[in-house]
C-alpha positions in Angstrom: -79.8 7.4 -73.8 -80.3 3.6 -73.4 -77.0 2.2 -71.4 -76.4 -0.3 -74.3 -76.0 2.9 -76.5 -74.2 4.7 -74.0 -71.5 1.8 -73.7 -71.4 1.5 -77.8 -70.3 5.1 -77.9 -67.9 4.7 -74.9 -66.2 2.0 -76.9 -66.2 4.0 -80.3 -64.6 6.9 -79.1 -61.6 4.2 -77.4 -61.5 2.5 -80.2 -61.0 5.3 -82.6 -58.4 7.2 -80.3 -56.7 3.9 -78.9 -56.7 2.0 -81.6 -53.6 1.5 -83.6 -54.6 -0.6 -85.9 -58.3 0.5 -86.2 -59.1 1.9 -89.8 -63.0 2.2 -89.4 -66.1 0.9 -87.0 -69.3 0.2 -88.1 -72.8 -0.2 -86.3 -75.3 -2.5 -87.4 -78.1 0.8 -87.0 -77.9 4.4 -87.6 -76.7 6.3 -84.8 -76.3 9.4 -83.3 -72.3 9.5 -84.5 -73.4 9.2 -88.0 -70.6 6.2 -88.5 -71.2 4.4 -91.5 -72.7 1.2 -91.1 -73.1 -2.5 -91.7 -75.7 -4.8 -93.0 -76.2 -8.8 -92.9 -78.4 -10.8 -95.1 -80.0 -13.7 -94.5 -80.9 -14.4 -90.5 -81.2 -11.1 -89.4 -79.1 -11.7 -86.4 -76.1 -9.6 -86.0 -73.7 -8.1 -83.3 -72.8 -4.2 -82.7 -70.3 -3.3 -84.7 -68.2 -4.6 -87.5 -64.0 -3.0 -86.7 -61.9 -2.9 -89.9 -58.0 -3.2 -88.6 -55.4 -3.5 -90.8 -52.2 -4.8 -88.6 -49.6 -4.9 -91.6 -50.9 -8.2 -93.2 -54.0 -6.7 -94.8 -58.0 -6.3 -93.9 -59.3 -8.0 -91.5 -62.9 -7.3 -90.2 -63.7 -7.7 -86.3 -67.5 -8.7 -85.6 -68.0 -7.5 -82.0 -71.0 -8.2 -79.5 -70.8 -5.3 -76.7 -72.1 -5.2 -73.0 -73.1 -2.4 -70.5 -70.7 -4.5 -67.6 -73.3 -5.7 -65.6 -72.7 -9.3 -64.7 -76.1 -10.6 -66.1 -75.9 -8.4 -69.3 -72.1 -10.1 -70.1 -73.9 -13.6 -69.1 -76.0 -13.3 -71.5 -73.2 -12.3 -74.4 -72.6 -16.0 -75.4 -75.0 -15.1 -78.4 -71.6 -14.5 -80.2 -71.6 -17.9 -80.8 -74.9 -17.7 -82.5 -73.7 -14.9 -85.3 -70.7 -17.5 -85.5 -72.3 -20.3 -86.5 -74.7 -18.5 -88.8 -71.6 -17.1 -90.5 -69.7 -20.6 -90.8 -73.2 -22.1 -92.4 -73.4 -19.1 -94.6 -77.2 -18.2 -93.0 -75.8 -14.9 -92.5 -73.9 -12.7 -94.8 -72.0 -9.2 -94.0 -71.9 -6.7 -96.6 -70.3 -2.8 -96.2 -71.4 -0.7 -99.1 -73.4 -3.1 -100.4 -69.6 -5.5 -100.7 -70.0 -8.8 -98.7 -66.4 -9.2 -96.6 -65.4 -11.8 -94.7 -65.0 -12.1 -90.8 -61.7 -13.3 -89.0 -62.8 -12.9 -85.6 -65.8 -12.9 -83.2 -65.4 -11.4 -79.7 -66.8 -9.9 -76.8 -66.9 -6.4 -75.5 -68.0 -4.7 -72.2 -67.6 -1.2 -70.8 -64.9 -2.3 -68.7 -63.2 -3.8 -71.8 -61.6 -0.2 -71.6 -59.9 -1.2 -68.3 -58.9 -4.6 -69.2 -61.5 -6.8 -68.0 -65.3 -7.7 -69.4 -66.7 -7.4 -65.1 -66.4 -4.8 -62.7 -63.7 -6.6 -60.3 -60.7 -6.1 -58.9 -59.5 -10.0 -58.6 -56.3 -9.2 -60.4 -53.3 -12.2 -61.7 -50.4 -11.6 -62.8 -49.8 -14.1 -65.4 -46.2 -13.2 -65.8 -45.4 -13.2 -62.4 -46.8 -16.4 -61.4 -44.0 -18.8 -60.1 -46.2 -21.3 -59.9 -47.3 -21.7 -63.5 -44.7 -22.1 -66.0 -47.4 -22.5 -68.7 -49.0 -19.2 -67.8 -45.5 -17.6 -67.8 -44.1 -18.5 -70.8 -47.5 -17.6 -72.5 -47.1 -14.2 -71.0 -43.7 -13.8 -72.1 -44.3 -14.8 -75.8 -47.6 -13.2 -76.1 -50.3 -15.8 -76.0 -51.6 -14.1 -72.9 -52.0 -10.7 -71.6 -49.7 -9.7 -68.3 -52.4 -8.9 -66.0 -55.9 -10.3 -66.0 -59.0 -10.9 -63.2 -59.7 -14.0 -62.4 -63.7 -13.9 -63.4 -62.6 -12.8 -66.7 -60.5 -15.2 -67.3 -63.0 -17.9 -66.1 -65.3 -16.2 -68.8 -62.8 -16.4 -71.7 -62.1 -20.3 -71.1 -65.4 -21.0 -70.4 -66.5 -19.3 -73.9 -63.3 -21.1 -75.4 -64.5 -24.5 -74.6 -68.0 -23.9 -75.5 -66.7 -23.1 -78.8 -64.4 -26.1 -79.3 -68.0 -28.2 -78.2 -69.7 -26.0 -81.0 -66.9 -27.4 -83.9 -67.4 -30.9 -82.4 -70.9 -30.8 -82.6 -71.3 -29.4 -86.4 -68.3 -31.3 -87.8 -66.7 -28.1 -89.0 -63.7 -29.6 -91.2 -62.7 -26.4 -92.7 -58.8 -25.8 -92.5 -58.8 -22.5 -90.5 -61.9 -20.7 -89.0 -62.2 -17.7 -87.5 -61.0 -16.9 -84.3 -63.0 -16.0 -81.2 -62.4 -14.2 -78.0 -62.7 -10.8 -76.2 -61.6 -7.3 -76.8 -60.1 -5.7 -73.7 -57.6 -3.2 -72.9 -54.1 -3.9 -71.3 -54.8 -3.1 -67.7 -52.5 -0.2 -67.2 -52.1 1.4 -70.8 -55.6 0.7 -72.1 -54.5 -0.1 -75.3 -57.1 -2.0 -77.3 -55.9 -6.0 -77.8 -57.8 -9.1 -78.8 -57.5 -12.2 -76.9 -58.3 -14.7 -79.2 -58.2 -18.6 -80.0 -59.2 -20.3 -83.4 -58.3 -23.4 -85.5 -55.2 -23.2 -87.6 -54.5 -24.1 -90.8 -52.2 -26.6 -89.9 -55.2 -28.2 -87.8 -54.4 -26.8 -84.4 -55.5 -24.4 -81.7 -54.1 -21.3 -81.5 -54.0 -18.5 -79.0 -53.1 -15.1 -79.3 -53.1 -11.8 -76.9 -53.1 -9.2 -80.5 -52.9 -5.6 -80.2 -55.1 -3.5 -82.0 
């Protein structure tokens, strides 16, 4: 088994049993699960697996780019912002049983995702324990960020963040709210699934959110 398929299965299996908001997956190939899948039309380029969650305020449809862990492998996962701007141009479509849907988020995924962090480290930060930060606190407390997180991680998550806001600059995106994008990971000592997510509000502003799934 190729490790790319070894970590998609990994994460199906968390997903399914972790997930509390998880109603389906979907891979973009058959596989050995025999999960139903996804299709795209237009530029063929598409991520791993499409999540249906439903947290209360109806469907919403997760596209999700996964990694094995190694360091080069998650490196190279800024393709995310490819399938993103392929969707926002409408060069690629998403269908499920032959039903185009829309996509709220884009994120990224790693086989460590399960432990709460896309590398294999052990740089831990408490964000609500940092006496230093107010910011970081606060955001903690009201649930913009998770509690714990490793520091390259976190470098990884702003870094993609900013190449994103770049990416709206650049294309002039004026639409009133866009999807979000971000990382899937794990609460560090419950494992609980949880997007960590930024996107461009209605109201014209960022917003950031730590959302459990």
């Amino acid at each position: 088994m190729k490790p790319e398929e070894r970590a998609e299965i990994i994460l199906w299996d968390w997903l399914k049993t972790k997930g509390k908001f998880v109603n389906e997956i979907y891979f973009n190939r058959v596989n050995k699960l025999n999960a139903p899948v996804f299709t795209t039309k237009g530029i063929n380029r598409k991520p791993d697996f499409i999540i249906k969650i439903n947290r209360g305020f109806g469907e919403e449809y997760i596209a999700l780019e996964i990694k094995t862990g190694s360091d080069r492998n998650i490196h190279d996962s800024n393709k995310i912002l490819m399938y993103y701007e392929n969707y926002i141009k409408h060069d690629t479509k998403y269908y499920i049983n032959d039903k185009e849907i829309n996509i709220q988020h884009f994120c990224v995924a790693s086989l460590n995702s399960i432990n709460g962090c896309l590398f294999n480290s052990s740089d831990w930060i408490s964000n609500l324990n940092m006496s230093s930060d107010v910011y970081r606190n606060q955001s903690s407390e009201f649930g913009f960020l998770p509690e714990w997180e490793t520091q390259r991680t976190s470098d990884y998550q702003r870094r993609l963040w900013s190449e994103w806001r770049n990416f709206k600059r650049r294309i002039h995106l004026e639409r009133k709210e866009l999807p979000s994008i971000g990382i899937l990971i794990g609460e560090r000592f419950s494992k609980n699934p949880n997007l960590f997510i930024m996107w461009w509000t209605k109201n014209k502003k960022w917003g950031q959110r730590w959302w459990t799934i």
